[in-house]
C-alpha positions in Angstrom: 113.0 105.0 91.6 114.7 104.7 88.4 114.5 101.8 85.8 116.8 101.5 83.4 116.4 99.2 80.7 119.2 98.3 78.4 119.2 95.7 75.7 122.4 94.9 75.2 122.3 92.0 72.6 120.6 91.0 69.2 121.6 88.3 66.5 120.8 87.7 63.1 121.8 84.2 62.7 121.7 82.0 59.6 120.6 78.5 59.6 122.2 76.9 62.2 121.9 72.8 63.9 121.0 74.3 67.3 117.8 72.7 67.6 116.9 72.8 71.4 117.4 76.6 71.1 117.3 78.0 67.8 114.8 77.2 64.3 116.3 75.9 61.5 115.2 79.1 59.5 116.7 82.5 59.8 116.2 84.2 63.0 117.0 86.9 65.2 118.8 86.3 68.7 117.6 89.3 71.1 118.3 89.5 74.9 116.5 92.2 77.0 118.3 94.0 79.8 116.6 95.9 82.8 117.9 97.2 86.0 116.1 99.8 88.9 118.5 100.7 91.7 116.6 101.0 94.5 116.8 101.7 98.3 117.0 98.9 100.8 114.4 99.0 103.7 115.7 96.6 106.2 118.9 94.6 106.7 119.4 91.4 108.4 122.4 91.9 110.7 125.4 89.4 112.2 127.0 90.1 115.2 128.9 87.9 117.9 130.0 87.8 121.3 133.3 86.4 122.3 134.9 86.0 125.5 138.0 84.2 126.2 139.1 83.5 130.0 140.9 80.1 132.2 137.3 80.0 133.9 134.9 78.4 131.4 131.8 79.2 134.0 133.0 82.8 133.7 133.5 83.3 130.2 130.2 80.9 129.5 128.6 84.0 132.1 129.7 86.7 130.3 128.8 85.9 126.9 125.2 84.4 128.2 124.6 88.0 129.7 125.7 90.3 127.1 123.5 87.7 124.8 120.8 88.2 127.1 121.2 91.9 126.6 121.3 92.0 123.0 118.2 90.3 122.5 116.5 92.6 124.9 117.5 95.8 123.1 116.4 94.1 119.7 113.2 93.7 120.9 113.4 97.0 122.5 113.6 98.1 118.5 110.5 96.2 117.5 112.5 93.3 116.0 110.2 90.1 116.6 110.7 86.9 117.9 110.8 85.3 114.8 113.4 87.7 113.7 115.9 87.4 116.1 118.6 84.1 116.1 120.5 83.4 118.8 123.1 80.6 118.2 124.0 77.8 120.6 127.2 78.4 123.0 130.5 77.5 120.9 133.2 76.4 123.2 137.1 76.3 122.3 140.1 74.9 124.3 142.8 76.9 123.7 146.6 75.8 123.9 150.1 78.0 123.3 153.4 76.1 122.8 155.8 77.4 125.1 159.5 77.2 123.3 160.7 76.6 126.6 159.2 73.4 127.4 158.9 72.8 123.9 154.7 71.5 124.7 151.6 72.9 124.5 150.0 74.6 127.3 146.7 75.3 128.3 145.7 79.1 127.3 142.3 79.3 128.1 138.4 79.0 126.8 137.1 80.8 124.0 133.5 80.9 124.2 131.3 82.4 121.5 127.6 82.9 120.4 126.7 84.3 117.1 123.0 86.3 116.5 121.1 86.8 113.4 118.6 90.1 113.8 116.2 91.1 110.6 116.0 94.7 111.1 112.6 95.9 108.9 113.0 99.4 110.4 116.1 100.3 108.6 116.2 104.1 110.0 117.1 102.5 113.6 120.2 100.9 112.3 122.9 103.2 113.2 121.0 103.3 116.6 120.8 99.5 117.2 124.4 98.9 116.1 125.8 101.5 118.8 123.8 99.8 121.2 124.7 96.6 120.7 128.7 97.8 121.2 127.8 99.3 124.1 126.0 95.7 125.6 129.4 94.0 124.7 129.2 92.5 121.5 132.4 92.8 119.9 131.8 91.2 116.8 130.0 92.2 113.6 130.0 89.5 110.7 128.5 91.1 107.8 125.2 93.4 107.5 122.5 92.2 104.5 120.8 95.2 103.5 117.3 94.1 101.4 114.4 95.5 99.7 111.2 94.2 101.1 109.0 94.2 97.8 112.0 92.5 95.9 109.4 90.0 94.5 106.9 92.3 93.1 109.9 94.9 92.2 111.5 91.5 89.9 108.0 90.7 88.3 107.8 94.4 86.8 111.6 94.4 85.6 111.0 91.2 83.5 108.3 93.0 82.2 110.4 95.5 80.9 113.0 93.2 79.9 110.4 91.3 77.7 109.3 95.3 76.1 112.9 95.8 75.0 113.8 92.5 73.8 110.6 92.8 71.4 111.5 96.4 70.6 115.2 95.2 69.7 113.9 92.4 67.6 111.7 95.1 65.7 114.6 97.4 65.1 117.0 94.6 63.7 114.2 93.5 61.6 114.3 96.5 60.4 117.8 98.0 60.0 118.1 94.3 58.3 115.0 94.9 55.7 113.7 91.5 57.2 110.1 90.7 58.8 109.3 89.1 62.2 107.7 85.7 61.8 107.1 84.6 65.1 108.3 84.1 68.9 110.3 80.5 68.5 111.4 80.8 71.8 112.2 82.8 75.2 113.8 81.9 78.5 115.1 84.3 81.3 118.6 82.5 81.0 121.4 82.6 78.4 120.7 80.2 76.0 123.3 77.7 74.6 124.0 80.0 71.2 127.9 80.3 70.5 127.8 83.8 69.1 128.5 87.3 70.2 125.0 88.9 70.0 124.5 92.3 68.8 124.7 95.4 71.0 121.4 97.7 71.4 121.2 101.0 74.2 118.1 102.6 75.6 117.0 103.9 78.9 113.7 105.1 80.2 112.2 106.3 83.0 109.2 104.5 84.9 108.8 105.5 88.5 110.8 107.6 91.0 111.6 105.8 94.4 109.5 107.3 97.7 112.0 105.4 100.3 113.5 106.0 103.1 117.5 107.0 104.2 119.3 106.6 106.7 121.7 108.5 108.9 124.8 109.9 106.7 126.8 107.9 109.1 125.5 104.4 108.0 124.9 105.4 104.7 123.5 102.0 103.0 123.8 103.2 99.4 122.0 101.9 96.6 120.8 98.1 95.6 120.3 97.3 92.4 118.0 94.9 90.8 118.6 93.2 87.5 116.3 91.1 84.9 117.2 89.0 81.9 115.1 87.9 79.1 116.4 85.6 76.0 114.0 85.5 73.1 114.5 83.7 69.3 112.2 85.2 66.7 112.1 83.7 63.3 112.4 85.8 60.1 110.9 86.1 56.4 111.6 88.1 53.2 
């Protein structure tokens, strides 16, 4: 796993009435970057069943047991109870306007149920998916792929995002001949400052990533996580 920390922005700003974000005094603006691409371990997938036919008992049938199916061959893949959403029945009437008789006339039912599976073994997903064609389900909304540990993951990037906004502080300080008072203020969003900052690049490496892949067929790629951190220091001769 790769973190990648860039600071991308740093001003020395004179004297300014910006009071709820910035001193009075001279200061440096910094904001610390850091990203870590890492790879997803379980995805939370959409799929549907829809069935249209003049026979609402039929159509209501046939969605109810490819439903029925579905959900059995999630939990056949160790997805849990609590993991698995099946929607209520959705019921359409459906008309077509004959340019003949120039009215509408009745087309048939259009009966639909949508489920919601959380997938935490992410290596069975090409498996599950050709599975659940096979049951019948014919459609597939979107697929959410995650990273379990995102909480714990975000907690060390804002860390690292905190290290570079100080080292960019210390640098234009520096470059600048100026010395770093104190921390007036930080904040992990942009604050309300209405100047370009200045532009700082670094990188370093911190950890290398022990998860998982997939089959090359349902390759889920790469996500990638991303920490700000906004910090005002004030300055001195």
């Amino acid at each position: 796993m790769k973190i990648c920390s860039i600071v991308l922005t740093a001003a020395l700003l004179s004297a300014q009435s910006f009071a709820s974000s910035v001193p009075s005094q001279p200061h440096l603006y910094v904001q610390g970057n850091a990203h870590m691409q890492v790879q997803p371990d379980r995805a939370v997938i959409r799929v549907a069943i829809t069935e249209k036919s003049k026979s609402l008992s039929d159509a209501k049938k046939r969605v109810d047991d490819i439903m029925e199916n579905a959900i059995s061959i999630a939990r056949n893949h160790k997805i849990k109870s609590d993991n698995i959403h099946a929607e209520q029945l959705n019921v359409y009437r459906q008309t077509r306007y004959n340019r003949t008789t120039n009215q509408d006339e009745f087309d048939g039912f259009r009966v639909s149920r949508s489920l919601t599976l959380k997938l935490e073994q992410i290596e069975s997903y090409p498996v599950l998916l050709q599975k659940l064609v096979d049951a019948g389900i014919n459609e597939f909304n979107n697929t959410q792929f995650e990273v379990s540990n995102k909480s714990a993951l975000m907690k060390s990037l804002k860390k690292v995002a905190i290290k570079d906004a100080k080292l960019a502080a210390k640098e234009l300080a520096s470059d600048f001949d100026v010395k770093l008072d104190g921390l007036y203020s930080v904040s992990f969003s942009p604050m309300e400052i209405p100047r370009a900052p200045y532009a700082r690049a670094a990188s370093m490496k911190l950890m290398d990533s022990e998860s998982g892949s997939v089959e090359n067929a349902y390759n889920t790629g790469v996500l990638t996580l991303k920490a700000q951190v906004y910090a005002v220091y004030t300055i001195n001769n």
